[in-house]
C-alpha positions, -999 to +999 in steps of 0.1 A: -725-359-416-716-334-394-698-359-367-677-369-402-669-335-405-661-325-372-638-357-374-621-348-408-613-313-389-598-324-355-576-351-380-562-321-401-558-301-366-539-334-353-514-335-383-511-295-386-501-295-351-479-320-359-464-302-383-457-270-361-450-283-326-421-313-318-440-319-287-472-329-311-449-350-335-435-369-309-465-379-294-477-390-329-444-407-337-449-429-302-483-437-314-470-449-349-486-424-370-456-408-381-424-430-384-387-423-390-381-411-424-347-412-415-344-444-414-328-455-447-309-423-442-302-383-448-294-385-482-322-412-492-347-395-474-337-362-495-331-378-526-356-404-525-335-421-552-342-461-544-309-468-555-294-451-522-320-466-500-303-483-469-315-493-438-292-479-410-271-506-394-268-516-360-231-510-349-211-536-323-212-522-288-178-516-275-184-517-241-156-500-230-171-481-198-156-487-163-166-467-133-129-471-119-117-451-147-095-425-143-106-406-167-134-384-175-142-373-215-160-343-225-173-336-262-181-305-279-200-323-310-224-327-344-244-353-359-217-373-360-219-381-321-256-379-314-260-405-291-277-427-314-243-434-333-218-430-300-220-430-259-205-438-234-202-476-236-174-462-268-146-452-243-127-467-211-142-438-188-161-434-163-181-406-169-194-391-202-203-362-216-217-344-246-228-311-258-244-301-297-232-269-311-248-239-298-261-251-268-249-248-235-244-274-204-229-270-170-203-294-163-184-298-128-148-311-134-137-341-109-100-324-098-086-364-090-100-376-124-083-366-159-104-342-176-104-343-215-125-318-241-128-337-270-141-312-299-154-324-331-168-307-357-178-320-394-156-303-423-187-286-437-191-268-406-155-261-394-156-227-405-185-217-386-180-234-357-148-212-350-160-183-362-174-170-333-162-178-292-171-215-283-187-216-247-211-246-249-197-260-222-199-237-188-175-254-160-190-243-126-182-252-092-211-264-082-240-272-109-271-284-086-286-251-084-272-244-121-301-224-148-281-234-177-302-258-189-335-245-168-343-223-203-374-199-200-412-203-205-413-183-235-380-200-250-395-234-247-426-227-265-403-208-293-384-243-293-415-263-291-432-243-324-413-242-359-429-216-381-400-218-400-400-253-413-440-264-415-433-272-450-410-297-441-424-310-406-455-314-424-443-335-449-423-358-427-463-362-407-483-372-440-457-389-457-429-408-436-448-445-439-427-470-466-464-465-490-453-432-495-417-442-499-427-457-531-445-426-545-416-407-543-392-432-553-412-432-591-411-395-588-377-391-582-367-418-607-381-406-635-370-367-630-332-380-630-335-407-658-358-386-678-339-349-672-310-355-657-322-336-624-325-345-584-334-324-553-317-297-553-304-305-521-283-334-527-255-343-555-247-370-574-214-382-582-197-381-615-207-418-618-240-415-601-229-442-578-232-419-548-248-390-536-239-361-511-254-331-499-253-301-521-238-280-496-207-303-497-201-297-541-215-264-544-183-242-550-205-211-544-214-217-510-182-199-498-183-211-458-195-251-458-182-266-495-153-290-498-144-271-530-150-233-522-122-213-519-099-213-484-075-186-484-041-190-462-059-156-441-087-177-427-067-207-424-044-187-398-079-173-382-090-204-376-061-222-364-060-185-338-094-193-328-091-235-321-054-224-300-078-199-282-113-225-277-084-247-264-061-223-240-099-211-226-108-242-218-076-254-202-075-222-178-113-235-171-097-266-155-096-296-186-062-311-187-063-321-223-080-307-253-083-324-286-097-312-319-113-337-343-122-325-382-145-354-395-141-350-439-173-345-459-185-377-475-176-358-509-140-349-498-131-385-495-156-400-527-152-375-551-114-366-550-118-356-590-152-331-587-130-298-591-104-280-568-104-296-528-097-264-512-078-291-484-092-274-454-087-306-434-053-311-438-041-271-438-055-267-403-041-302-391-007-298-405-003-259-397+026-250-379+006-229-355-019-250-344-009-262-311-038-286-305-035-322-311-059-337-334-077-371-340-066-373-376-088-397-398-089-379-433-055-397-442-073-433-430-104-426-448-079-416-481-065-453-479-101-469-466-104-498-495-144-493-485-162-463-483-165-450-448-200-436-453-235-454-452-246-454-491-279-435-479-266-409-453-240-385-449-225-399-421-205-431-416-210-463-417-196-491-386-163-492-408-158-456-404-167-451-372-147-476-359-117-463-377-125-431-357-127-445-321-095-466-329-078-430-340-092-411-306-086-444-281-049-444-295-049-407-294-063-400-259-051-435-243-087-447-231 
């Protein structure tokens, strides 16, 4: 009885600590006891609606790549170019780079090669992005002896442990597997067909045929909606600030910079929800803004498909290949 118990303890321990560190939850994910539950997607996993349940599909590999390339591409990016979803193989370059929002990388620029900053940023985040000085990229001279990326003791454990999110992280430990799937399926089933409600965190269309995240429809969410209000004021602010990101980074030694706006998966579904606020198109088309964009809100407009995956905020191989045709033409590689 007492080896039982000891057994039941150091098992909750295991899956608390899975919960609270990522360097626990990893090892538990290698060892199959937690799996992906973003696998059939953001919105699914969120949701749990089965009627938005998709497995995420395997894109064609470009294979693009050549080390004789006389160009070298930089990006300043979200979610949307994770390396899962985009690398180097996407682009005739021959060297690669990305950075996430927020965090900082050293980069040494290659004087004989063409040196492009590629920025992309989803619409729901736009605002925030360029609210504030963007230095996650650091161009040194010489970056072997760099710290950038050497961050503290003490910052790596803060990184390591969420206190934050336990809820969460905790949930994702005890129920990711498909058994669970199914639990929360019925659950979330009978909530919408019974009262008309879903996690607060997502939205459903007008014709419940698709679903977005919450911070996308909620007008009151003044910074990240597609249908908050956008006055002409911060319009010109954040045109100032991408002319400023991009004159910055030029005098840092990048020969081209190029800004890329990717549209909510609600701008382009659900046209009809209330008043667009058109941030998208009143940055790209403002006469001040002397940065070229990668412009794929007007393709996505005319897409007869949807560009997004049914059970995830981001797009699907149809979308994402209209966006590396639009930044290939763009930047020539």
């Amino acid at each position: 009885m007492r080896f039982l118990r000891y057994t039941v303890l150091l098992l909750a321990l295991i899956l608390w600590g899975g919960g609270l560190s990522s360097t626990v939850s990893h090892w538990l994910y290698e060892i199959g006891v937690i799996a992906d539950d973003y696998r059939y997607g953001d919105l699914y996993r969120l949701s749990a609606l089965p009627q938005f349940k998709q497995a995420h599909p395997t894109c064609p590999p470009a294979k693009l790549s050549s080390d004789t390339a006389s160009t070298h591409l930089y990006l300043i990016g979200d979610s949307f170019t994770e390396p899962q979803r985009l690398n180097k193989e996407d682009f005739h370059v021959s060297h690669f780079q990305r950075v996430g929002w927020d965090n900082k990388q050293a980069v040494q620029l290659d004087t004989t090669k063409r040196n492009i900053l590629l920025i992309e940023s989803v619409e729901r985040h736009f605002r925030q992005h360029f609210s504030h000085p963007v230095t996650d990229f650091v161009v040194e001279n010489d970056t072997s002896h760099t710290l950038v990326n050497q961050p503290t003791l003490s910052k790596r454990i803060s990184d390591d442990f969420h206190r934050t999110d336990v809820e969460e992280r905790l949930e994702s430990t005890l129920f990711s597997q498909d058994w669970a799937f199914w639990f929360k399926e019925l659950k979330a089933a009978l909530t919408l067909n019974w009262f008309d409600r879903t996690n607060t965190k997502v939205s459903l269309s007008n014709d419940k045929k698709n679903v977005f995240l919450h911070l996308d429809t909620d007008t009151t969410l003044q910074v990240v909606s597609s249908f908050s209000g956008l006055t002409d004021q911060e319009v010109n602010v954040l045109v100032d600030s991408v002319n400023a990101v991009a004159k910055q980074y030029r005098q840092l030694g990048f020969d081209e910079v190029y800004l890329s706006i990717i549209p909510n998966k609600a701008t382009i579904l659900e046209t009809n929800r209330t008043d667009y606020n058109h941030l998208i198109e009143r940055i790209q088309n403002n006469p001040n803004l002397v940065v070229p964009t990668i412009n794929v809100y007007d393709f996505y407009k005319r897409a007869t498909a949807s560009p997004y995956l049914k059970s995830d905020t981001h797009w699907n191989c149809e979308g994402r290949a209209i966006w590396l045709n639009q930044v290939r033409q763009k930047l020539r590689i």
